[in-house]
C-alpha positions as CSV (number, residue, x, y, z in Angstrom):
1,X,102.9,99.0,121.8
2,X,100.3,101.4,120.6
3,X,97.9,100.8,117.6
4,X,95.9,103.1,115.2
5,X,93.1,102.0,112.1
6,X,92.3,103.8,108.9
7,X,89.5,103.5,107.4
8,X,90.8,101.2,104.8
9,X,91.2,98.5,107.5
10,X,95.3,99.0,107.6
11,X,96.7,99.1,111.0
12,X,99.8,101.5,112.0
13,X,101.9,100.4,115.1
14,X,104.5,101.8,117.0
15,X,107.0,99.2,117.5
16,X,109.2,101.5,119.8
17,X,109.0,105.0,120.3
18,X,109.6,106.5,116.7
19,X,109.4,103.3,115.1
20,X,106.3,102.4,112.9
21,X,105.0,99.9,110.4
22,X,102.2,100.3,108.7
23,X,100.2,96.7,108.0
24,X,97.5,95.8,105.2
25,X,94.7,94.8,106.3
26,X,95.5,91.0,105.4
27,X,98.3,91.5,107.9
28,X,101.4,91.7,105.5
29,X,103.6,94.6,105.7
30,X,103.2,97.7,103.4
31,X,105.8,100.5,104.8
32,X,107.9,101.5,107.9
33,X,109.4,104.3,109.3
34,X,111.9,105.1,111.5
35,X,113.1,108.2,113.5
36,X,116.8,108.5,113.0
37,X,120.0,110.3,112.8
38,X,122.3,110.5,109.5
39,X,124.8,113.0,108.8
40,X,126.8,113.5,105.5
41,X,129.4,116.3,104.9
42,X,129.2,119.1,107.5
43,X,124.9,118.3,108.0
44,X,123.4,116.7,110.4
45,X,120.1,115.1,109.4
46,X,117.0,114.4,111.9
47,X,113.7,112.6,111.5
48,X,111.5,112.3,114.2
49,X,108.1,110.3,113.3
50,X,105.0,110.5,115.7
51,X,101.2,110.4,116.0
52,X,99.4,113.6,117.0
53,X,95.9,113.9,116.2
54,X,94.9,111.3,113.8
55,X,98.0,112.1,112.1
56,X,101.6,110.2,111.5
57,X,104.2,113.2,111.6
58,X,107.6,113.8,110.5
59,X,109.6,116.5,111.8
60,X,112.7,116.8,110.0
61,X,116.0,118.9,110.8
62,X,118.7,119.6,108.7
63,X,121.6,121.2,110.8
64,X,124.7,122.4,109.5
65,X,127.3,122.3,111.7
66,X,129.4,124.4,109.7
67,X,127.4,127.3,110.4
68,X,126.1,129.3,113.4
69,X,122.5,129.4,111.8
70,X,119.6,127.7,113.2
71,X,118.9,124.8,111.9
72,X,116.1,124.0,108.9
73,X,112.9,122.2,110.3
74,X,110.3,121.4,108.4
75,X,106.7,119.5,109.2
76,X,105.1,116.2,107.2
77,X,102.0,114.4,107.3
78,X,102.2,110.6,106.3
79,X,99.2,109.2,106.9
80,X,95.2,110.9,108.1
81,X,92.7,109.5,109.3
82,X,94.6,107.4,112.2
83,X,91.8,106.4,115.2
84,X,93.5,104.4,118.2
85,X,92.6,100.9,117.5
């Protein structure tokens, strides 16, 4: 299980690989997220979250199956400022 600190004194863990809570610094829970799959009509949906330098990252895919086009990605920052704990 890995472990990162804000400034703020919060704590982000990775409970499994693409899963993450983010903890007050009291120790009560203030978000999570979860890499996953979803799909609804002809799309296939993708989030992938992960740490890469001192940031949590989503990368998010939006394929339609329909079609021969490539699928739409697009890049998120959640949270700055993460130093491994």
């Amino acid at each position: 299980m890995r472990r990162w600190t804000l400034n703020d004194g919060r704590l982000l863990v990775e409970d499994v690989e693409g899963s993450f809570r983010l903890e007050r610094a009291d120790g009560s829970l203030e978000r999570i997220w979860r890499s996953g799959l979803s799909s609804e009509r002809e799309h296939l949906y993708t989030s992938t979250y992960f740490v890469e330098d001192g940031e949590l990252r989503c990368r998010f895919e939006d394929d339609n199956y329909d079609s021969d086009a490539a699928p739409s990605v697009s890049l998120s920052v959640e949270l700055r400022g993460l130093r491994p704990a």
